[in-house]
C-alpha positions as a Python dict, from the first residue, in 0.01 Angstrom:
ca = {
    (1, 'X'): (0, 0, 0),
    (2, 'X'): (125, 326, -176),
    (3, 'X'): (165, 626, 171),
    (4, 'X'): (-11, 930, 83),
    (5, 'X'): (235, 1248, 34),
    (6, 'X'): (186, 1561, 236),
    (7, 'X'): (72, 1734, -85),
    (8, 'X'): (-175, 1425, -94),
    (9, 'X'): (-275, 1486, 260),
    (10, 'X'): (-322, 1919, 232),
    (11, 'X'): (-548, 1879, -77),
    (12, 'X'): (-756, 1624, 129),
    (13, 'X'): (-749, 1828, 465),
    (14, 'X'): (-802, 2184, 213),
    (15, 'X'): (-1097, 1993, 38),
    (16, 'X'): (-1219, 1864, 419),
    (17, 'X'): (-1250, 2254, 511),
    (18, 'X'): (-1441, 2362, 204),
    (19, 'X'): (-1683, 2076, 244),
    (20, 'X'): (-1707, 2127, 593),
    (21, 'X'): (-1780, 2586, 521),
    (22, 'X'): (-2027, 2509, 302),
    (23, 'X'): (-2217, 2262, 530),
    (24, 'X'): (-2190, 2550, 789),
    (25, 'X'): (-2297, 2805, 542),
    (26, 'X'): (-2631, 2580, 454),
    (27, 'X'): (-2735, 2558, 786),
    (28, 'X'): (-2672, 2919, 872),
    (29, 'X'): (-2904, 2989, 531),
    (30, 'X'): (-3152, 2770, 672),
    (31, 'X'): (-3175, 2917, 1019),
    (32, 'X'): (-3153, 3271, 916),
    (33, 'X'): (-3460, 3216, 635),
    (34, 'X'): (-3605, 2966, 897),
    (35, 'X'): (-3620, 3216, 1179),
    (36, 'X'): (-3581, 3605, 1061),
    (37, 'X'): (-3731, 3592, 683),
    (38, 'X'): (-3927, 3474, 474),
    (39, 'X'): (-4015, 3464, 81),
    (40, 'X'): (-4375, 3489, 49),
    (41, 'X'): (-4592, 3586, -299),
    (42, 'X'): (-4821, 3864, -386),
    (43, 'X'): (-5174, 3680, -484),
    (44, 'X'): (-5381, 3932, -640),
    (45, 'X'): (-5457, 4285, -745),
    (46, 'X'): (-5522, 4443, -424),
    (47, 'X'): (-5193, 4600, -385),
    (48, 'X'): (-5157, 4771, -713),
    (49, 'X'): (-5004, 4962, -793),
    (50, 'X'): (-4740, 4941, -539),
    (51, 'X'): (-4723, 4529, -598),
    (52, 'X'): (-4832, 4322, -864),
    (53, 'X'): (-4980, 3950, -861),
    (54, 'X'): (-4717, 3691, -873),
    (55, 'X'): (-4454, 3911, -700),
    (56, 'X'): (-4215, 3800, -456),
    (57, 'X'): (-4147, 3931, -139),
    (58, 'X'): (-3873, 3912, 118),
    (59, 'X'): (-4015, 3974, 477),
    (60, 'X'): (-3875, 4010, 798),
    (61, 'X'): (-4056, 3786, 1041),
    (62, 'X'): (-3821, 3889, 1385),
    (63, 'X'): (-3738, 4208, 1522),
    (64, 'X'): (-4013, 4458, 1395),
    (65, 'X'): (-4302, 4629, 1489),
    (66, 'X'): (-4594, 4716, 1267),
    (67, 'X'): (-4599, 5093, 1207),
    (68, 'X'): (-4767, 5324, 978),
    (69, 'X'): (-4707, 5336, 623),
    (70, 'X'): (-4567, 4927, 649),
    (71, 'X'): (-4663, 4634, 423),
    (72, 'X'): (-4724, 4361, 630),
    (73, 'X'): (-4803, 4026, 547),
    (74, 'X'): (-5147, 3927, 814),
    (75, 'X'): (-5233, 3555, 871),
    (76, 'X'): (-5566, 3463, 834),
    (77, 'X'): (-5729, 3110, 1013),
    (78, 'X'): (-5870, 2998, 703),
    (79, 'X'): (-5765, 3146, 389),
    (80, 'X'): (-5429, 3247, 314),
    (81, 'X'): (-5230, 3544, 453),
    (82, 'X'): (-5299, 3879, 279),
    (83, 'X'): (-5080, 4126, 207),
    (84, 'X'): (-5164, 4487, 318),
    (85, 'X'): (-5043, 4806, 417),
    (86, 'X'): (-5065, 4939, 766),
    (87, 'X'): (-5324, 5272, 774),
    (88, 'X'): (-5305, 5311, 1181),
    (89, 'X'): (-5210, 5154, 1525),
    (90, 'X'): (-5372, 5126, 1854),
    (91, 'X'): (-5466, 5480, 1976),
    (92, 'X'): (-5493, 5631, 1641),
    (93, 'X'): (-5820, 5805, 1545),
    (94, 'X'): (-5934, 5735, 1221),
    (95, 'X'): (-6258, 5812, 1001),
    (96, 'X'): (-6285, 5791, 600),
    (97, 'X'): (-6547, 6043, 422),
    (98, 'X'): (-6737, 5867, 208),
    (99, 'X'): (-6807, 6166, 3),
    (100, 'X'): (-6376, 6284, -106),
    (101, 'X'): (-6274, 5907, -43),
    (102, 'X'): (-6016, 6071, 165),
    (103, 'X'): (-5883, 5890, 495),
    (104, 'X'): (-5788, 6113, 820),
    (105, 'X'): (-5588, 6022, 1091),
    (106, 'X'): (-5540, 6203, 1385),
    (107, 'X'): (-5753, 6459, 1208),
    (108, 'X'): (-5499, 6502, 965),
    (109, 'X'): (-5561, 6392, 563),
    (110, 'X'): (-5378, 6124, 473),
    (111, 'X'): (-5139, 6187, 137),
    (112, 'X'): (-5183, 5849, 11),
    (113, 'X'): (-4979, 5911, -336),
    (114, 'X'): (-4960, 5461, -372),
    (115, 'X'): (-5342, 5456, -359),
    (116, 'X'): (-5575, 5349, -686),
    (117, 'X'): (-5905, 5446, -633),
    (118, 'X'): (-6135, 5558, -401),
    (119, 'X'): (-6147, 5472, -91),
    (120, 'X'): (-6516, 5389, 52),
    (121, 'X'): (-6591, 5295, 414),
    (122, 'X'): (-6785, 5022, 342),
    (123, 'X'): (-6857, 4886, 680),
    (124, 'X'): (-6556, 5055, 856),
    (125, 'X'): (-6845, 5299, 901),
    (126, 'X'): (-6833, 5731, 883),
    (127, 'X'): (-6796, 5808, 1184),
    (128, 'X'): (-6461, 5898, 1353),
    (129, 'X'): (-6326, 5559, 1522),
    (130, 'X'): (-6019, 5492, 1753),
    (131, 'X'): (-5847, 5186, 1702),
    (132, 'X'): (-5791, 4971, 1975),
    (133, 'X'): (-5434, 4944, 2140),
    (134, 'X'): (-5314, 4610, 2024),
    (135, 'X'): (-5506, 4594, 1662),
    (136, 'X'): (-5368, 4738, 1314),
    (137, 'X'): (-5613, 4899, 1077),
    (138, 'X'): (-5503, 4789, 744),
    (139, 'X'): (-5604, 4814, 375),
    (140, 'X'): (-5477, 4754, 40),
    (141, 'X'): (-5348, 5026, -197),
    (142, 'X'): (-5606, 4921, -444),
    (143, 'X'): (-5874, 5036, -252),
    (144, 'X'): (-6186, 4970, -473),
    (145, 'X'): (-6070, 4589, -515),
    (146, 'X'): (-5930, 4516, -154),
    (147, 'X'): (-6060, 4343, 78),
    (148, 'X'): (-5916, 4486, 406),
    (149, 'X'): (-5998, 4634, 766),
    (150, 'X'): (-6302, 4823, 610),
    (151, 'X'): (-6513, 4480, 561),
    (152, 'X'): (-6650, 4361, 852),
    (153, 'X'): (-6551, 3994, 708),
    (154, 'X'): (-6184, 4103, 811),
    (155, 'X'): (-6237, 4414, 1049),
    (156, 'X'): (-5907, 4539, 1296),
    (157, 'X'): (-5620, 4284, 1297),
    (158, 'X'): (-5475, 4195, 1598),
    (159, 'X'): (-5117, 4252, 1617),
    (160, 'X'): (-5045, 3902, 1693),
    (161, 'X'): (-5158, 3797, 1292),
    (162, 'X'): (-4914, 4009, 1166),
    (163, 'X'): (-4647, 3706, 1018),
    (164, 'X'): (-4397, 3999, 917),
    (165, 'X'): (-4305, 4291, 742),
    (166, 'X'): (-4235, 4324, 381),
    (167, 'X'): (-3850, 4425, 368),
    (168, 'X'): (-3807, 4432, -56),
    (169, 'X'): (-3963, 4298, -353),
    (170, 'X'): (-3758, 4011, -517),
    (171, 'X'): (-3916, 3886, -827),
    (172, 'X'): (-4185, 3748, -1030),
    (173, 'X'): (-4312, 3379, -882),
    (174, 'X'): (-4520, 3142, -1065),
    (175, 'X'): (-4849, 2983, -864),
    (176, 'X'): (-4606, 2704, -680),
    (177, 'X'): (-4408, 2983, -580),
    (178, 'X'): (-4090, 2903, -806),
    (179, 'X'): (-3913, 3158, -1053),
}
């Protein structure tokens, strides 16, 4: 039996490292999109024009909170999560006129320049409302084809059904979520 050289020996041991960095750089990959982020995909028009169907999405699912003016992905019981943008937070007052279609918080107009549409009450009511501490009042940027805080279907969101928020846009997906 032939001995190996030490050449022999520091290709094996070089090759032994490389193997052994990109093992550690898989599971690293795997915790940190396991744990912090996720990729998730726009389903529908509610969003435009701001996000279009079939986009993808990189969202942070550790170390935020829910302000106003985020896109935040909300997890629903039984249909999947939606994808909406966060109007106001617990102790903000908040009333749409159904006659502009403009939104006020605080008593202050909202300059929604992302916005298609109107925006209608619908069963958010006219009246001026304060939104409870803990709950998000959200709605999509599409507002005549969202379905959002407005309907009483989907009403306030509690802040504990917000999966994450949306961090950057990545690229088209098709419906099993591949490129």
């Amino acid at each position: 039996m032939r001995k190996k050289t030490v050449e022999e020996k520091d290709r094996i041991a070089e090759i032994y490292n490389w193997v052994n960095a990109a093992i550690f750089a898989l599971v690293c990959l795997i915790v940190v999109f396991g744990l912090l982020f996720r990729v998730v995909r726009v389903e529908g028009a509610s969003m435009n024009p701001t996000l279009k169907d079939g986009e993808g999405l990189m969202i942070s699912t550790a170390f935020f909170e829910a302000e106003r003016g985020d896109i935040v992905i909300v997890r629903r019981s039984s249909e999947p999560p939606m994808v909406k943008r966060v109007i106001a937070v617990g102790g903000d007052t908040l009333r749409i006129d159904p006659v502009s279609g403009k939104v006020y918080l605080n008593g202050r107009c909202l300059q929604e320049e992302y916005t298609l549409g109107a925006t209608f009450p619908r069963d958010f009511g006219i009246d001026s409302r304060v939104i409870p501490d803990g709950y998000l009042m959200v709605m999509g940027d599409n507002r005549e084809k969202s379905k959002d805080s407005r309907s009483a279907e989907i009403g306030l969101v509690p802040e504990g059904q917000v999966i994450g928020q949306v961090l950057c846009r990545i690229y088209p997906l098709d419906k099993a979520g591949r490129v």
